[in-house]
N, CA, C and O atoms as a GROMACS GRO file, in nm:
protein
  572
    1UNK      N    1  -2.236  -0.754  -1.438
    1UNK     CA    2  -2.122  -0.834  -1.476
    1UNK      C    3  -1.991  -0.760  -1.454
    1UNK      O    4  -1.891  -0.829  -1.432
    2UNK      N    5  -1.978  -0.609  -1.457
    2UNK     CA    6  -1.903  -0.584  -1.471
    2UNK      C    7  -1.839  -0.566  -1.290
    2UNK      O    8  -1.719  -0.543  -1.273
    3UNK      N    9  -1.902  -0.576  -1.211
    3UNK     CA   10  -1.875  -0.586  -1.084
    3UNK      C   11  -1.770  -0.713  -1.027
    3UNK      O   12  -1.676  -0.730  -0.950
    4UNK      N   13  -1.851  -0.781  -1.114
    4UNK     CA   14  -1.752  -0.946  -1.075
    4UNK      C   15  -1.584  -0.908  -1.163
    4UNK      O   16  -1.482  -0.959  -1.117
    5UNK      N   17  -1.577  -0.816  -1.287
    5UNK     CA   18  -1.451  -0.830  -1.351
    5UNK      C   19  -1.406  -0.737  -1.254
    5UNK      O   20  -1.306  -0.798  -1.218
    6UNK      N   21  -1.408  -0.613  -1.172
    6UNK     CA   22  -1.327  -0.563  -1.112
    6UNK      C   23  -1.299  -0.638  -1.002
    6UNK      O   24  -1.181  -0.651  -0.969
    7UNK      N   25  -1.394  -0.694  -0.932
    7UNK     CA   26  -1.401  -0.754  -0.767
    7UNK      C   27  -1.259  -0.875  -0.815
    7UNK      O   28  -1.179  -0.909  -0.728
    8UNK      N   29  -1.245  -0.938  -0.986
    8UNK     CA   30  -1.163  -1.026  -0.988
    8UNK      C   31  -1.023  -0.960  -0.997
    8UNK      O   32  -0.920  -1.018  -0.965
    9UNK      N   33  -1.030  -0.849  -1.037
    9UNK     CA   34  -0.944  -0.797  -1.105
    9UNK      C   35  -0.843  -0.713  -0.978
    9UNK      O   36  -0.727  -0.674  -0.982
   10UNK      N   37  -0.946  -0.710  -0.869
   10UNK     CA   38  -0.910  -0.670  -0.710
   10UNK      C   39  -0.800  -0.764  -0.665
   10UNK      O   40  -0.686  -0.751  -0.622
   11UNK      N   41  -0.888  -0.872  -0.694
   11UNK     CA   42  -0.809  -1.006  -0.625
   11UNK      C   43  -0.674  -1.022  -0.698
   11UNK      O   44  -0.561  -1.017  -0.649
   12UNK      N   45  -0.699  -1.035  -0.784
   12UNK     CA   46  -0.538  -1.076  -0.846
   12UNK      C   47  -0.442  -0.985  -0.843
   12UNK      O   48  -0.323  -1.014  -0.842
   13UNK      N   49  -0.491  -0.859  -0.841
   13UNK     CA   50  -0.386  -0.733  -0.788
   13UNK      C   51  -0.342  -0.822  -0.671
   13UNK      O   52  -0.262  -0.916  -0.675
   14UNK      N   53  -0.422  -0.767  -0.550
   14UNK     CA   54  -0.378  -0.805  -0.404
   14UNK      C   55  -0.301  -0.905  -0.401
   14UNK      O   56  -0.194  -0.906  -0.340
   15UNK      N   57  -0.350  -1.004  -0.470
   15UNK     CA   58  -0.267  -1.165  -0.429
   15UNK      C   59  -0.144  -1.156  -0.498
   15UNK      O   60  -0.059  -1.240  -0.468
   16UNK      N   61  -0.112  -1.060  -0.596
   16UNK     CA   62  -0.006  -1.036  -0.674
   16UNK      C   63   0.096  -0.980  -0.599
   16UNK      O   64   0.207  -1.031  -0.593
   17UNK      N   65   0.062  -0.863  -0.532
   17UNK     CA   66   0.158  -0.780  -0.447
   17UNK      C   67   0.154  -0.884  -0.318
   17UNK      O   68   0.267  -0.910  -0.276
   18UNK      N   69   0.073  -0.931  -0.264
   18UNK     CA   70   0.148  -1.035  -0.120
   18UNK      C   71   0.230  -1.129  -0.176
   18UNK      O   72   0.331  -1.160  -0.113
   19UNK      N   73   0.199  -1.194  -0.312
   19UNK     CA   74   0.344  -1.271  -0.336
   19UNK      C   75   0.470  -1.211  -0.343
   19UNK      O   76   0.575  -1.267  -0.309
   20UNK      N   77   0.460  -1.080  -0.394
   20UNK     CA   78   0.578  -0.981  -0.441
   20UNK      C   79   0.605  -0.959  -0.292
   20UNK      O   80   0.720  -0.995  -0.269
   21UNK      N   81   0.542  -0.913  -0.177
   21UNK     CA   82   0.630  -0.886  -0.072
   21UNK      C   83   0.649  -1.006   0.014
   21UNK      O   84   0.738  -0.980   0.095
   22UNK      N   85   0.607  -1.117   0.029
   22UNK     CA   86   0.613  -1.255   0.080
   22UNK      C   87   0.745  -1.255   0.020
   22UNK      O   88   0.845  -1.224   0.085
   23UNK      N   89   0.748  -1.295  -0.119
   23UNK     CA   90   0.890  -1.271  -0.173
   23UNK      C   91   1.000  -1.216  -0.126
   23UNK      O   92   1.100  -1.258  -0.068
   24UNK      N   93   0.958  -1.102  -0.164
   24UNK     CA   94   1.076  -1.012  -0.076
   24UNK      C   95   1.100  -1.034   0.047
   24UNK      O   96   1.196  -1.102   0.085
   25UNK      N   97   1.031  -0.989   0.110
   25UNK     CA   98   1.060  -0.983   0.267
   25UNK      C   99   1.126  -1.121   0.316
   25UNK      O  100   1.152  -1.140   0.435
   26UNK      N  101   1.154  -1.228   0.201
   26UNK     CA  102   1.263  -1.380   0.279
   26UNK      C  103   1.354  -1.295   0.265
   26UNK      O  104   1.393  -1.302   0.381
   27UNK      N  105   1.448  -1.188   0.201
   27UNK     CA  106   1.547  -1.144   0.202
   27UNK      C  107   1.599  -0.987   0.252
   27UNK      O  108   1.712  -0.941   0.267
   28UNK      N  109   1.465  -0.929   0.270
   28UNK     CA  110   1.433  -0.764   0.288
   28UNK      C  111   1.360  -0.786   0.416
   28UNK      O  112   1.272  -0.870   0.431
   29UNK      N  113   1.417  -0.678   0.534
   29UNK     CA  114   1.336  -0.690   0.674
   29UNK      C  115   1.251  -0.578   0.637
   29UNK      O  116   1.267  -0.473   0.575
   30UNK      N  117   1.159  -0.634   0.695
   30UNK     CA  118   1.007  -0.530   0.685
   30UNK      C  119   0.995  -0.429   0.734
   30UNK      O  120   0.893  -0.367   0.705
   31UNK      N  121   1.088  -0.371   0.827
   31UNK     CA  122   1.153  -0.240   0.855
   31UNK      C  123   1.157  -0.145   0.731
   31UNK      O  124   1.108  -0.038   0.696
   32UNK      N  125   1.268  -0.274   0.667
   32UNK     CA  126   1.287  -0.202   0.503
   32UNK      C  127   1.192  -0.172   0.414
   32UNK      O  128   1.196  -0.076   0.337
   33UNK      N  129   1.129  -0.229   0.420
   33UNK     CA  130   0.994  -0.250   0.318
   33UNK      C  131   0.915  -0.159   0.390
   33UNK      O  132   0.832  -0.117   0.310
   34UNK      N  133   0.900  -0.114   0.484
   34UNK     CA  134   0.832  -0.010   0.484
   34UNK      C  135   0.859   0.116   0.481
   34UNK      O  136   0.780   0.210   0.462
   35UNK      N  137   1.003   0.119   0.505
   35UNK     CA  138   1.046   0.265   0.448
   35UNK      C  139   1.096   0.276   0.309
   35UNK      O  140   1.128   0.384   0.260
   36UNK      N  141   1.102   0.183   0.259
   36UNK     CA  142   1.065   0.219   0.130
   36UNK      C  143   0.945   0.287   0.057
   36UNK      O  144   0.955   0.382  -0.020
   37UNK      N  145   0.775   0.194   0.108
   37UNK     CA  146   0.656   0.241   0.045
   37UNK      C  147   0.674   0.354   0.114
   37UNK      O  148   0.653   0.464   0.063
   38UNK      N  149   0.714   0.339   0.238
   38UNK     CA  150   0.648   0.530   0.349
   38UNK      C  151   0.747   0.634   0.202
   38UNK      O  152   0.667   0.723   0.174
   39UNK      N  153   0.855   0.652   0.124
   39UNK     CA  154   0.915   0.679   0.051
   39UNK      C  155   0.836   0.714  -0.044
   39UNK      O  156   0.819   0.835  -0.060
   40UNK      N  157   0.772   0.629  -0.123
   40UNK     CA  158   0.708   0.612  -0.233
   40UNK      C  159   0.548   0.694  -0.154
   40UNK      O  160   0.476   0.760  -0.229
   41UNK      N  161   0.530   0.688  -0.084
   41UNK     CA  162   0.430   0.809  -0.022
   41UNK      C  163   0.466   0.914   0.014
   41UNK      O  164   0.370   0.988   0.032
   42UNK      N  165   0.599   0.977   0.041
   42UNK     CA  166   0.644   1.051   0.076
   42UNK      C  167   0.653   1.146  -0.073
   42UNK      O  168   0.619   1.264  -0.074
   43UNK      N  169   0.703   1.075  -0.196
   43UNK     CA  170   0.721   1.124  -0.315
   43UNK      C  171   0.599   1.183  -0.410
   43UNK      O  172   0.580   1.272  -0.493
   44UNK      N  173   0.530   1.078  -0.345
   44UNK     CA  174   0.373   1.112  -0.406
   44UNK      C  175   0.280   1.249  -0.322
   44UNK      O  176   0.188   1.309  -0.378
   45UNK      N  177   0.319   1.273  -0.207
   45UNK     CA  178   0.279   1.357  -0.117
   45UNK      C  179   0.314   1.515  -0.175
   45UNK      O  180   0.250   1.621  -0.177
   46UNK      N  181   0.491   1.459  -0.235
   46UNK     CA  182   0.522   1.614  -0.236
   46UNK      C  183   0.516   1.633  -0.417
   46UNK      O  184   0.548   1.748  -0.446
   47UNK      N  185   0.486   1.555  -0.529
   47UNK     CA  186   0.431   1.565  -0.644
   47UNK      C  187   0.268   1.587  -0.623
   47UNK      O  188   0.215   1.585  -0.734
   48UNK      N  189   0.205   1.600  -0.553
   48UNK     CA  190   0.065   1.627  -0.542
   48UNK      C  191   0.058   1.771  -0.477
   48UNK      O  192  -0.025   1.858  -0.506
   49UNK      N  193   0.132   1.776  -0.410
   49UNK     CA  194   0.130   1.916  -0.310
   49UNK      C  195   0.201   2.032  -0.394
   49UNK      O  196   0.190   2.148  -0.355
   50UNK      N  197   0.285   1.996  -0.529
   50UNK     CA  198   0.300   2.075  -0.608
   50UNK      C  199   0.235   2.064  -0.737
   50UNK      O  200   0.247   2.160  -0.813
   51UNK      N  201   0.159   1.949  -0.780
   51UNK     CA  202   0.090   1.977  -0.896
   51UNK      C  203  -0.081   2.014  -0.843
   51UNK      O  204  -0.157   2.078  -0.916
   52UNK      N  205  -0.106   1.981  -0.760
   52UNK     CA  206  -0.231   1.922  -0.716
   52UNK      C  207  -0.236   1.989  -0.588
   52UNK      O  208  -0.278   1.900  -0.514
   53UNK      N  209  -0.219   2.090  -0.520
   53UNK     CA  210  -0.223   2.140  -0.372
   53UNK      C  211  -0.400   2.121  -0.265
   53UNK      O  212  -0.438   2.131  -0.148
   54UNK      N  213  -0.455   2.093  -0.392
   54UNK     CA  214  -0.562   2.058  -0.317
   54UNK      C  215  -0.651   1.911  -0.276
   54UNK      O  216  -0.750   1.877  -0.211
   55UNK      N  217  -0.546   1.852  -0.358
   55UNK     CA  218  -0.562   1.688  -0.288
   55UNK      C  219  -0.457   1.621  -0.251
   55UNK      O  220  -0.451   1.498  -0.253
   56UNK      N  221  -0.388   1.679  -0.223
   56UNK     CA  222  -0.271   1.643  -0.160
   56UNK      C  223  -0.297   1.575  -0.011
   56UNK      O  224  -0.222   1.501   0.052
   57UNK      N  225  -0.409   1.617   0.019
   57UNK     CA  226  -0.378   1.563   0.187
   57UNK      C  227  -0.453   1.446   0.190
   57UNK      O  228  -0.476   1.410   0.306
   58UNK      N  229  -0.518   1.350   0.072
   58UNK     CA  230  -0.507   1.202   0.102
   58UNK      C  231  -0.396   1.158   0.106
   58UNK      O  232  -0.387   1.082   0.203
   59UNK      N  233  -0.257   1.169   0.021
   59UNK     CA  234  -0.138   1.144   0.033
   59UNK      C  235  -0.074   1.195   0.195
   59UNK      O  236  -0.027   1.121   0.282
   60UNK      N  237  -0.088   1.330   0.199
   60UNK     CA  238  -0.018   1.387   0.351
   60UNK      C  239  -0.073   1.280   0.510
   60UNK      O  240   0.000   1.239   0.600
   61UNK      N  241  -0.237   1.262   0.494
   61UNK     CA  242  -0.250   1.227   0.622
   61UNK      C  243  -0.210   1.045   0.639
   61UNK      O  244  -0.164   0.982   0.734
   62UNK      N  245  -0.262   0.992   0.463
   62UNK     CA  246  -0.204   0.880   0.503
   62UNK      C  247  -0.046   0.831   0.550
   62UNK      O  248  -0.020   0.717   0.589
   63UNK      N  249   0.054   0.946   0.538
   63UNK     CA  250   0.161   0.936   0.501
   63UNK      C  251   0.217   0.996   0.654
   63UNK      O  252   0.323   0.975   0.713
   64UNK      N  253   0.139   1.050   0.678
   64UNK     CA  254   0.140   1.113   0.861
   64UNK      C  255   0.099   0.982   0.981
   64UNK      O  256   0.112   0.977   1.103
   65UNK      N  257   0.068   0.926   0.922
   65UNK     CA  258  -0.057   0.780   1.019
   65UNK      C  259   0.025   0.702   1.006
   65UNK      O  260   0.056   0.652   1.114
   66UNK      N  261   0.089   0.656   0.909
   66UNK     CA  262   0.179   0.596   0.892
   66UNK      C  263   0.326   0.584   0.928
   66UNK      O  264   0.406   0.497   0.963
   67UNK      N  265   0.322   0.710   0.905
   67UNK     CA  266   0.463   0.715   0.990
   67UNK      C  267   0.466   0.699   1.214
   67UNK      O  268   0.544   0.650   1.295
   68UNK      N  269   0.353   0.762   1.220
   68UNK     CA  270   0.346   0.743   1.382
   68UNK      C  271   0.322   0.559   1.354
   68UNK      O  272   0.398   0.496   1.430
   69UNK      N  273   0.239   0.471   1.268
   69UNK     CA  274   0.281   0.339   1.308
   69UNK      C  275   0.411   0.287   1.293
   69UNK      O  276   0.451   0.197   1.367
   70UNK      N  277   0.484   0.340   1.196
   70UNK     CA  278   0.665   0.258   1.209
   70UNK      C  279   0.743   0.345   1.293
   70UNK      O  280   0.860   0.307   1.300
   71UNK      N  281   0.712   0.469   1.373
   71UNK     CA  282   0.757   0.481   1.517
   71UNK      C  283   0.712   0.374   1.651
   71UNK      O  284   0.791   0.327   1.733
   72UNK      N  285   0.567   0.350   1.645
   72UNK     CA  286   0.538   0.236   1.730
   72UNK      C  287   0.592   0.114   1.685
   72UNK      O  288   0.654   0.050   1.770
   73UNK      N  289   0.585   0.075   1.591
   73UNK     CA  290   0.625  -0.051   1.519
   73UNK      C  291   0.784  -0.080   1.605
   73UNK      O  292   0.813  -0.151   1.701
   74UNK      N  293   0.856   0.007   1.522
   74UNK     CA  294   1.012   0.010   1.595
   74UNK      C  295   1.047  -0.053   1.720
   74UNK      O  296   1.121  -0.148   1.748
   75UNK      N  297   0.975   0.026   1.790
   75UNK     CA  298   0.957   0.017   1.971
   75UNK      C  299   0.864  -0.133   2.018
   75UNK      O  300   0.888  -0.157   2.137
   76UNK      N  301   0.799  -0.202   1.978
   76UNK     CA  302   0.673  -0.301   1.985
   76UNK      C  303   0.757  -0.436   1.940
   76UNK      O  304   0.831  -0.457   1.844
   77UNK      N  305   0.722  -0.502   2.032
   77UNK     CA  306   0.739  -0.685   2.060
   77UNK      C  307   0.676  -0.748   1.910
   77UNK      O  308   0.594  -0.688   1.839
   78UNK      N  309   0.731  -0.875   1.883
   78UNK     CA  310   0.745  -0.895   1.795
   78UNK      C  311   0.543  -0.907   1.721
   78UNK      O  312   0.485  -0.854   1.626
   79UNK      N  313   0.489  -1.030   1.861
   79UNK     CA  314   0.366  -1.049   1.793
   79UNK      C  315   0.276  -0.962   1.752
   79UNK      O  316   0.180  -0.997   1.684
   80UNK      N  317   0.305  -0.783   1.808
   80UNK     CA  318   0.179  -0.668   1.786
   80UNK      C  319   0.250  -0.619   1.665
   80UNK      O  320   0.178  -0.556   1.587
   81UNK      N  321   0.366  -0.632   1.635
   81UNK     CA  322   0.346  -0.535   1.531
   81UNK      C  323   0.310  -0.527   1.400
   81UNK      O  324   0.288  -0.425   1.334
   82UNK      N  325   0.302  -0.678   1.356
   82UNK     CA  326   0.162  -0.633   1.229
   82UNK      C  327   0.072  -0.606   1.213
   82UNK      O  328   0.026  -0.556   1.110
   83UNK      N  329  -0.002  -0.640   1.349
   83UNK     CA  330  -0.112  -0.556   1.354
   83UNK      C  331  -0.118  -0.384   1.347
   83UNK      O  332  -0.180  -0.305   1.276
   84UNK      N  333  -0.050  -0.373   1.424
   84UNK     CA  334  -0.027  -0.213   1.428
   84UNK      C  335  -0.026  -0.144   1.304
   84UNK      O  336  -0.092  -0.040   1.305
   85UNK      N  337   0.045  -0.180   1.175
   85UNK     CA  338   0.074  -0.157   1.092
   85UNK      C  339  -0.074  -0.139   1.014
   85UNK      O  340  -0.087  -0.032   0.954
   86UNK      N  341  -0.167  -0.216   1.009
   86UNK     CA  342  -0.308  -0.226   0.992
   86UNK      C  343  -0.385  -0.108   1.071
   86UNK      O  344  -0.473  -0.031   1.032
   87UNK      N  345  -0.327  -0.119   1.178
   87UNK     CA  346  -0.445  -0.034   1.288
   87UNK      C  347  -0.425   0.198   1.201
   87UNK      O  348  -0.499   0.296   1.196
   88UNK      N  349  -0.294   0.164   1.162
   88UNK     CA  350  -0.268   0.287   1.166
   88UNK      C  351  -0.284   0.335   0.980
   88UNK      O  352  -0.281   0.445   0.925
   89UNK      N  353  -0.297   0.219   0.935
   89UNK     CA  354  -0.289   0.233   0.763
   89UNK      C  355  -0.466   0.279   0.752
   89UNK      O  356  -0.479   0.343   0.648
   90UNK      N  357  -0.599   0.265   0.825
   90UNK     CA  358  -0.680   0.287   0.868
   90UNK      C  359  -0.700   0.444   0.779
   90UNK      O  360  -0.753   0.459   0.669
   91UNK      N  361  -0.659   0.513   0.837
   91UNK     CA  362  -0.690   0.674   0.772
   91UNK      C  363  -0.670   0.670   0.613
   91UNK      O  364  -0.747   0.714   0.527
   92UNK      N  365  -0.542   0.603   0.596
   92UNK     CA  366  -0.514   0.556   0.433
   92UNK      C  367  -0.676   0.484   0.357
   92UNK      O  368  -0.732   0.545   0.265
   93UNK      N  369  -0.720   0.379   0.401
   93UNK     CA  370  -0.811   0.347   0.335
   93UNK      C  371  -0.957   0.412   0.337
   93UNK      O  372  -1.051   0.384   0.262
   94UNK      N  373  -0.953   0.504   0.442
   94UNK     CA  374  -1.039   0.554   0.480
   94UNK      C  375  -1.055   0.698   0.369
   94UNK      O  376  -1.165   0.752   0.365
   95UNK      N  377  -0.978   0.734   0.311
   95UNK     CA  378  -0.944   0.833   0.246
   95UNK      C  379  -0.918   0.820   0.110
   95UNK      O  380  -0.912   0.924   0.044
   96UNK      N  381  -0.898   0.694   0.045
   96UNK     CA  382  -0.876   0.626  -0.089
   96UNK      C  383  -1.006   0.571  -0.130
   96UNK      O  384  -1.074   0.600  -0.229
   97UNK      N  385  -1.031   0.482  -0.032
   97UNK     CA  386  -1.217   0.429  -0.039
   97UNK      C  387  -1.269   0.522  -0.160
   97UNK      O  388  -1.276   0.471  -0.271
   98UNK      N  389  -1.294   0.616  -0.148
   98UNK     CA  390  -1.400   0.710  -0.216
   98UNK      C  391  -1.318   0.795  -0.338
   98UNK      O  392  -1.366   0.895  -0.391
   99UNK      N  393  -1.205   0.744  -0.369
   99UNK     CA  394  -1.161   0.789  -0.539
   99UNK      C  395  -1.132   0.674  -0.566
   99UNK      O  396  -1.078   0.690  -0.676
  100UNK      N  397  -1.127   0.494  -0.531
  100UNK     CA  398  -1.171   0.382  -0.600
  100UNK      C  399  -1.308   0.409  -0.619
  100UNK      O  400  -1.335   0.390  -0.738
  101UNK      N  401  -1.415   0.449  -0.548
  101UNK     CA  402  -1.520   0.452  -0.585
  101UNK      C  403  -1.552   0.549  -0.772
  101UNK      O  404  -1.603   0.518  -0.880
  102UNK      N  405  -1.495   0.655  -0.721
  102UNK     CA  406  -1.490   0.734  -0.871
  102UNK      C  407  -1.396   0.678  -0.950
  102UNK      O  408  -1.426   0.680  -1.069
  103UNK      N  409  -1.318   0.642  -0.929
  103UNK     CA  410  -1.251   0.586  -1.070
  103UNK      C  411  -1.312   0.497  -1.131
  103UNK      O  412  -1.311   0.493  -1.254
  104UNK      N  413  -1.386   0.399  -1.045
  104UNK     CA  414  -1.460   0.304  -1.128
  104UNK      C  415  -1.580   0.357  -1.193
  104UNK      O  416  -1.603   0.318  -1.307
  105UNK      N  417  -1.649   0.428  -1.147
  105UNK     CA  418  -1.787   0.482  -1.194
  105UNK      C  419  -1.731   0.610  -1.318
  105UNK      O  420  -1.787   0.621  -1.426
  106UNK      N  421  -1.642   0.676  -1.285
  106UNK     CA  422  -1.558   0.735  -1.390
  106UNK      C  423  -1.521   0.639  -1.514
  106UNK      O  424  -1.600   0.623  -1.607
  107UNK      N  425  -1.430   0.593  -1.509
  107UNK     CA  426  -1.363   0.539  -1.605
  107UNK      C  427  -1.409   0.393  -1.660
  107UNK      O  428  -1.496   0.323  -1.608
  108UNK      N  429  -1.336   0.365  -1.768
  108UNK     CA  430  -1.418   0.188  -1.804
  108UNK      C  431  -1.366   0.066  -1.792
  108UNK      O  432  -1.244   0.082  -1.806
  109UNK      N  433  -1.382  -0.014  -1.779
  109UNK     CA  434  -1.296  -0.157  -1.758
  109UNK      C  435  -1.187  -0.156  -1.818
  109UNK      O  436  -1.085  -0.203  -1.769
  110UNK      N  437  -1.194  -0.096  -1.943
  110UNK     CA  438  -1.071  -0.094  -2.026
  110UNK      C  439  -0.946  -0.013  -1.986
  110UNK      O  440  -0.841  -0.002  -2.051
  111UNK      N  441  -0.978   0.040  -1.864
  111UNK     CA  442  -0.858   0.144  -1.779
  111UNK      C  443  -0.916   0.130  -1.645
  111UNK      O  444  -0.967   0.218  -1.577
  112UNK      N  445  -0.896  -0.039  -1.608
  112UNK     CA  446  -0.915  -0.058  -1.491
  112UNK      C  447  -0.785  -0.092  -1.401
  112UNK      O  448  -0.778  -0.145  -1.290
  113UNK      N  449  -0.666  -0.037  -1.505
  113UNK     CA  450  -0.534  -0.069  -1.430
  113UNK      C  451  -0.529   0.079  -1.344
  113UNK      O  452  -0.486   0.083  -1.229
  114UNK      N  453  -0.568   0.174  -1.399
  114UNK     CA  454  -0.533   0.324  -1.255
  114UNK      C  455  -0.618   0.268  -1.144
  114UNK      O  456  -0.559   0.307  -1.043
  115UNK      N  457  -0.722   0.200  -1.106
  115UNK     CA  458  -0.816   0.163  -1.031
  115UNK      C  459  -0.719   0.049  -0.959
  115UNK      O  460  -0.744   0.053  -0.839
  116UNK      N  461  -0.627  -0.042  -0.986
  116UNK     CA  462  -0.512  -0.160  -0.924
  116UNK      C  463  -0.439  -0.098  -0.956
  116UNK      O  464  -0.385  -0.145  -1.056
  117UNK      N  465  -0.379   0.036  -0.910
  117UNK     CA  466  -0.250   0.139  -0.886
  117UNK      C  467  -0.326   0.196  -0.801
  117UNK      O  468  -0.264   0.244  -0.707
  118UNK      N  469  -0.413   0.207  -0.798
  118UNK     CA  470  -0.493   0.314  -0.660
  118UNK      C  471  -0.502   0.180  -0.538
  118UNK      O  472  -0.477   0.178  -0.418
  119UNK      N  473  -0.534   0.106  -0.604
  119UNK     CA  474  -0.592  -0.012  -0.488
  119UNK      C  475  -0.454  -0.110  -0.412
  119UNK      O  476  -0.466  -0.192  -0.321
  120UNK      N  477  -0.344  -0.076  -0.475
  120UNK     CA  478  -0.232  -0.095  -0.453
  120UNK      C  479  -0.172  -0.049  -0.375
  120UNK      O  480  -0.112  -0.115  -0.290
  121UNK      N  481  -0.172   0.103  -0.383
  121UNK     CA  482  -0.113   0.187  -0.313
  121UNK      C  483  -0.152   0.196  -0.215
  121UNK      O  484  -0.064   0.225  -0.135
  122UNK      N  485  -0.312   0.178  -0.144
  122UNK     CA  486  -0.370   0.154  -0.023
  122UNK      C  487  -0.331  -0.038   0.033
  122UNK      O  488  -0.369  -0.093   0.137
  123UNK      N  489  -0.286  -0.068  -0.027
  123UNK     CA  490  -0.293  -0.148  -0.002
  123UNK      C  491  -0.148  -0.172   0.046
  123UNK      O  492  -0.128  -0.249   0.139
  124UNK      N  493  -0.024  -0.091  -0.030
  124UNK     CA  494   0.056  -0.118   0.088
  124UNK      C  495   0.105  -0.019   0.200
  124UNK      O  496   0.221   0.011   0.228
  125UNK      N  497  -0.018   0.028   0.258
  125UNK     CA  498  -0.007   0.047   0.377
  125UNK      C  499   0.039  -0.036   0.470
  125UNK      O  500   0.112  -0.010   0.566
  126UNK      N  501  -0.012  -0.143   0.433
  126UNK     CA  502  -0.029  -0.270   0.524
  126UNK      C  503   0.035  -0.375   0.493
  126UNK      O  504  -0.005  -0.488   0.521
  127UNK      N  505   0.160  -0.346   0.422
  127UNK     CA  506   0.258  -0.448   0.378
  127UNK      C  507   0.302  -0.550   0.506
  127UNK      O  508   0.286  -0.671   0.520
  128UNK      N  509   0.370  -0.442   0.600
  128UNK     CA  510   0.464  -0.553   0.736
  128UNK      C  511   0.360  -0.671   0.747
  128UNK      O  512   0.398  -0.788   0.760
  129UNK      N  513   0.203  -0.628   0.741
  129UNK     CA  514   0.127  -0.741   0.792
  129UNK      C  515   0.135  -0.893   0.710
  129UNK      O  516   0.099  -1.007   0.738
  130UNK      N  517   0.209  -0.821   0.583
  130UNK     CA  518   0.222  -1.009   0.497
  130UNK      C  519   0.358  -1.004   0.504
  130UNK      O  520   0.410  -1.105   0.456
  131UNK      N  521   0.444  -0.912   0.553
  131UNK     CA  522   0.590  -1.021   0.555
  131UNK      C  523   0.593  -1.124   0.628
  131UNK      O  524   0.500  -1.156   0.702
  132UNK      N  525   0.736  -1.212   0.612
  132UNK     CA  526   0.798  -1.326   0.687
  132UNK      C  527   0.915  -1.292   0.710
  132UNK      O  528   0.995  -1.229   0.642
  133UNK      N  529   0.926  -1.353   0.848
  133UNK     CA  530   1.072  -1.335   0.882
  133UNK      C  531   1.180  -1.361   0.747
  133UNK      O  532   1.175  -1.440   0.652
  134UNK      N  533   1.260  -1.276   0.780
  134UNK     CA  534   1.392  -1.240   0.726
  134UNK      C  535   1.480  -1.364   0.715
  134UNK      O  536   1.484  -1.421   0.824
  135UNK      N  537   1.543  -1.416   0.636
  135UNK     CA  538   1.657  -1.528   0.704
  135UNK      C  539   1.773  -1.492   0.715
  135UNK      O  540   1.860  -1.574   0.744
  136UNK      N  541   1.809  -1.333   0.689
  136UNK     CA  542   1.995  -1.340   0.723
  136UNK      C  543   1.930  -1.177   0.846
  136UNK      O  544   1.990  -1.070   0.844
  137UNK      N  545   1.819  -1.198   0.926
  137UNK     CA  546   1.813  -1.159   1.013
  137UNK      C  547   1.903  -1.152   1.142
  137UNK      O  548   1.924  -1.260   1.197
  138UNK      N  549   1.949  -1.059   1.188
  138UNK     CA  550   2.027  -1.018   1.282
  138UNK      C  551   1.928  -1.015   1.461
  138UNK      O  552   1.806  -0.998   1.455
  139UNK      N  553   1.977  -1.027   1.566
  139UNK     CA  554   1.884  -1.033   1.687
  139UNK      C  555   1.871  -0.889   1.718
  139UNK      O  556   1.765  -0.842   1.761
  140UNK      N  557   2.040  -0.775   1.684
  140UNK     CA  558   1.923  -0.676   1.685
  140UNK      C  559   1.963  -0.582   1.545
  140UNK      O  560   2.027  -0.603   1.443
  141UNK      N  561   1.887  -0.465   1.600
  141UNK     CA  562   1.756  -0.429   1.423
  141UNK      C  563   1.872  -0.326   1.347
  141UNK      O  564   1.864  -0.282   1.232
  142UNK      N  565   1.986  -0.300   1.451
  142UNK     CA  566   2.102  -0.203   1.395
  142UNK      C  567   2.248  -0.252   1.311
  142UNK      O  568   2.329  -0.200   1.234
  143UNK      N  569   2.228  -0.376   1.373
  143UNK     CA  570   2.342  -0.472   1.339
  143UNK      C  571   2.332  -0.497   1.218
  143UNK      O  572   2.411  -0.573   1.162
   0.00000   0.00000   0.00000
């Protein structure tokens, strides 16, 4: 039973944060939105690398992968680049996978919110892929 309360408890995270950046992103270009989270990984990278020096590099490599996708991103036509954003967030989940796994088998339902802060944070890797166009969008990205 208790499989179905996290698997629900998955869902309503996720669907929570795509409304929150669906949201946003009518008014925030996804440019923005991603240098913001790359930020918020960037912060977490270098609070781990000084409290924590030895797990620091799930934060470092996802935060390295990521950044080579919003260099491609930048440069890339409109229809590839959410994908891209997916293709390169890849190492991120690949590397989180397995401390959702321990947190859950660790900890109890009743502190299943660090488990949707972990599942979050992998999760916006892959933000650009649920934005929408911008509406006080400019044609180009400097303007």
């Amino acid at each position: 039973m208790s499989v179905y309360y996290l698997a629900g408890s998955l869902l309503v995270t996720l669907l929570l944060a795509i409304l929150i950046v669906r949201l946003g992103s009518r008014y925030i270009r996804s440019e923005n939105i991603w240098f913001g989270v790359l930020t918020l990984w960037l912060l977490l990278c270098i609070g781990t690398s000084v409290s924590l020096p030895g797990g620091s590099y799930v934060f470092t490599w996802s935060l390295i992968f990521s950044l080579i996708g919003l260099n491609l991103f930048l440069f890339m036509e409109e229809e590839a680049r959410g994908w891209l954003s997916t293709l390169f967030a890849v190492p991120g989940f690949v590397l989180l996978a397995p401390i959702c796994y321990l947190v859950y088998y660790l900890m109890t339902l009743g502190m299943a919110g660090a488990l949707m802060v972990i599942a979050t944070l992998a999760f916006s890797l892959i933000f650009p892929l649920f934005c929408r166009p911008c509406l006080n969008r400019k044609r180009d990205m400097f303007g």
